[in-house]
C-alpha positions in Angstrom: 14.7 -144.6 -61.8 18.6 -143.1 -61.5 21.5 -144.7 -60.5 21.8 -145.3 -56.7 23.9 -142.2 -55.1 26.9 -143.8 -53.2 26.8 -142.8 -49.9 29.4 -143.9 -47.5 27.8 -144.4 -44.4 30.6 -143.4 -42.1 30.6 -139.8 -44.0 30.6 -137.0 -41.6 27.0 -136.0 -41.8 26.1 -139.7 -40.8 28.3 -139.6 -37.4 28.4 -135.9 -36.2 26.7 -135.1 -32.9 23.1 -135.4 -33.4 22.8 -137.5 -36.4 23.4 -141.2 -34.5 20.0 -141.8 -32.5 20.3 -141.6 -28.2 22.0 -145.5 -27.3 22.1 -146.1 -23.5 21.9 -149.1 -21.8 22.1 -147.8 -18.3 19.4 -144.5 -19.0 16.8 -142.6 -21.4 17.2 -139.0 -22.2 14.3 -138.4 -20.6 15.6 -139.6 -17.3 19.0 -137.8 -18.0 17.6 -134.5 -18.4 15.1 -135.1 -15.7 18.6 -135.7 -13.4 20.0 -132.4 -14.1 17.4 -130.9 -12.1 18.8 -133.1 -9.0 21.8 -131.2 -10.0 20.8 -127.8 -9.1 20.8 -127.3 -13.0 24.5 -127.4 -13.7 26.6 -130.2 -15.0 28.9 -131.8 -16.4 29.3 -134.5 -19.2 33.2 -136.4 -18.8 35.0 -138.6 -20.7 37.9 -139.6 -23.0 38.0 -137.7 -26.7 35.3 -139.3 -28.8 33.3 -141.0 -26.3 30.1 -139.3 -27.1 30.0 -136.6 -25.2 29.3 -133.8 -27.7 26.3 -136.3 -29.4 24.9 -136.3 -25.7 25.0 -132.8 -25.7 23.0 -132.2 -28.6 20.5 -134.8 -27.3 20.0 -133.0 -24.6 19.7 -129.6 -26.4 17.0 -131.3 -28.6 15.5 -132.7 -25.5 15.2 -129.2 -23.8 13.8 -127.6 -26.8 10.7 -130.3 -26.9 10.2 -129.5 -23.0 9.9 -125.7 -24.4 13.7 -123.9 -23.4 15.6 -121.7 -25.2 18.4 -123.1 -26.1 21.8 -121.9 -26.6 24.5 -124.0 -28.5 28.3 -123.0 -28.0 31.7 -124.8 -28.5 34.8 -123.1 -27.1 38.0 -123.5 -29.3 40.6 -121.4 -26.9 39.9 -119.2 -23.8 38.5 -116.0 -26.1 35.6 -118.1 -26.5 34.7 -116.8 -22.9 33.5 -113.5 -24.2 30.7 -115.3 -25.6 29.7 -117.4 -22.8 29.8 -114.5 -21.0 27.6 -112.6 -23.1 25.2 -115.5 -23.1 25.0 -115.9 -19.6 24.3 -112.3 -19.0 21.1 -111.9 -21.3 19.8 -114.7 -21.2 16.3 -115.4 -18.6 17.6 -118.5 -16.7 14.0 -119.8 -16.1 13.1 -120.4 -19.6 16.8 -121.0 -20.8 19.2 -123.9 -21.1 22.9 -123.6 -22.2 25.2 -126.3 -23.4 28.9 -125.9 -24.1 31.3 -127.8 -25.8 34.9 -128.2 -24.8 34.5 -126.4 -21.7 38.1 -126.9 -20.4 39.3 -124.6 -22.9 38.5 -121.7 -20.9 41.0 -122.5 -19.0 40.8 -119.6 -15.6 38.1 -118.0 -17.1 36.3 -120.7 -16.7 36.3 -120.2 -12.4 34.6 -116.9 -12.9 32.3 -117.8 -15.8 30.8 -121.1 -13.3 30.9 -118.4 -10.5 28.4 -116.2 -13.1 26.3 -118.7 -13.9 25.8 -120.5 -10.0 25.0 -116.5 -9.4 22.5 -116.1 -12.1 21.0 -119.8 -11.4 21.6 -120.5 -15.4 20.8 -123.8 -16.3 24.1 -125.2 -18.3 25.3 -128.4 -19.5 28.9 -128.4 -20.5 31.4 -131.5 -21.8 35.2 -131.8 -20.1 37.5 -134.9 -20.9 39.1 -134.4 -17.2 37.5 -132.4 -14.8 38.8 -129.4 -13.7 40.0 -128.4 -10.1 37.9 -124.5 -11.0 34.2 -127.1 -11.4 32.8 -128.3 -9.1 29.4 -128.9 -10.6 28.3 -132.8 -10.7 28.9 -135.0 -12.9 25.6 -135.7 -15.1 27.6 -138.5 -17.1 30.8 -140.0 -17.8 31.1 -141.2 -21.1 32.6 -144.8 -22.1 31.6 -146.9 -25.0 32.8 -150.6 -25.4 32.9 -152.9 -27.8 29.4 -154.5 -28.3 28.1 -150.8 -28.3 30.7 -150.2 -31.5 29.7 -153.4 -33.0 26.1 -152.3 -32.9 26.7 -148.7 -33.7 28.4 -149.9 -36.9 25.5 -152.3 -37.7 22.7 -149.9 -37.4 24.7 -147.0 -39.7 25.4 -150.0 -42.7 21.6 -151.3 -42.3 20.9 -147.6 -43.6 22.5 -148.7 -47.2 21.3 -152.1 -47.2 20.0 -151.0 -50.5 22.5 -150.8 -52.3 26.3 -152.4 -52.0 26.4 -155.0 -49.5 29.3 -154.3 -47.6 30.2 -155.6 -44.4 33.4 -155.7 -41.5 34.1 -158.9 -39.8 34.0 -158.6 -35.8 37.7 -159.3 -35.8 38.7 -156.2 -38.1 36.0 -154.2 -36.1 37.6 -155.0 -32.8 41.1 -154.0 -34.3 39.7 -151.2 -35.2 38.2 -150.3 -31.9 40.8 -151.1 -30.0 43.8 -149.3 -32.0 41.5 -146.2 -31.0 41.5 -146.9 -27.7 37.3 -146.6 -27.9 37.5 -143.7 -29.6 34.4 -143.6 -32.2 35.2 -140.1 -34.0 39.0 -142.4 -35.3 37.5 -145.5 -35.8 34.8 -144.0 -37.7 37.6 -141.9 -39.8 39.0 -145.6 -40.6 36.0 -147.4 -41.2 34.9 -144.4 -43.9 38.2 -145.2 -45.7 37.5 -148.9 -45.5 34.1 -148.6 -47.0 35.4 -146.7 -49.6 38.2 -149.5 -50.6 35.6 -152.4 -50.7 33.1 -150.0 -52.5 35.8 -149.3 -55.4 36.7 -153.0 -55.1 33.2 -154.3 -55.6 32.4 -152.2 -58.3 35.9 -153.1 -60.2 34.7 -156.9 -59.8 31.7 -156.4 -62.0 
């Protein structure tokens, strides 16, 4: 056999939205798409940047696609994006379709008339927000909040993955630090932890 391939375990591809498995204490995903049928099919996912919000969304996207929906995937970086989400909410077949949007505030005004087109159309869309906007007034599927222990365990489950090859671990007190410097935001402590790991990798291997 090769040499072991270092991975770092807090690398990008490990962490993005999607790649960390559904956590919830308090609900499946099964239940939490089930609810955004109570919802009249339009919702809203809230909370504070890097809560989660955006790996719920792909959950659910994944979840929709195993029930049979099309779905449609788009993340709005300014208000121009709205010629997309228009364009998408005017093709699509609402019955058979599901559409989940990142970033939604963005939009800004557009965003009014693009919620007006899609309460219209019936369209069945899940967006993210950090504060919710006076122009939605969609429910609230979710708002998004992680403390410590579910940091602590997130971090756990992502080193178990390279148990195999360096053994290296992050007390609870530098853990908490970390958490809490970031205010509970994962995306930053995540971005610290990567550079961590790499220090006591480099370290390690110097030792030998």
């Amino acid at each position: 056999m090769g040499p072991t391939v270092f991975q770092n375990p807090f690398s990008t591809r490990f962490v993005r939205p999607g790649a960390i498995p559904w956590h919830s204490t308090d609900t499946s995903l099964n239940s939490l798409f089930l609810r955004l049928y109570d919802t009249d099919n339009r919702a809203i996912i809230c909370g504070p940047h890097g809560t989660g919000k955006s790996t719920i969304l792909s959950h659910l996207a994944s979840a929709a696609q195993r029930q049979g929906l099309q779905v449609h995937c788009l993340r709005m970086c300014s208000w121009l994006d709205a010629i997309g989400v228009m364009r998408v909410f005017a093709i699509i077949n609402p019955k058979y379709s599901l559409v989940s949007i990142d970033s939604w505030e963005r939009l800004g005004f557009l965003g009014w008339f693009l919620c007006r087109l899609a309460d219209f159309r019936g369209i069945r869309v899940v967006v993210t927000v950090h504060h919710r906007t006076w122009w939605n007034n969609w429910p609230v599927l979710l708002n998004t909040e992680v403390d410590e222990k579910t940091f602590h365990g997130l971090v756990q489950e992502l080193l178990a993955k390279f148990s195999g090859t360096e053994t290296i671990e992050f007390n609870d007190a530098m853990l908490k630090d970390v958490f809490q410097r970031h205010s509970g935001n994962l995306r930053e402590s995540f971005f610290e932890l990567y550079d961590h790991y790499e220090r006591q990798y480099r370290t390690t291997l110097s030792a030998k």
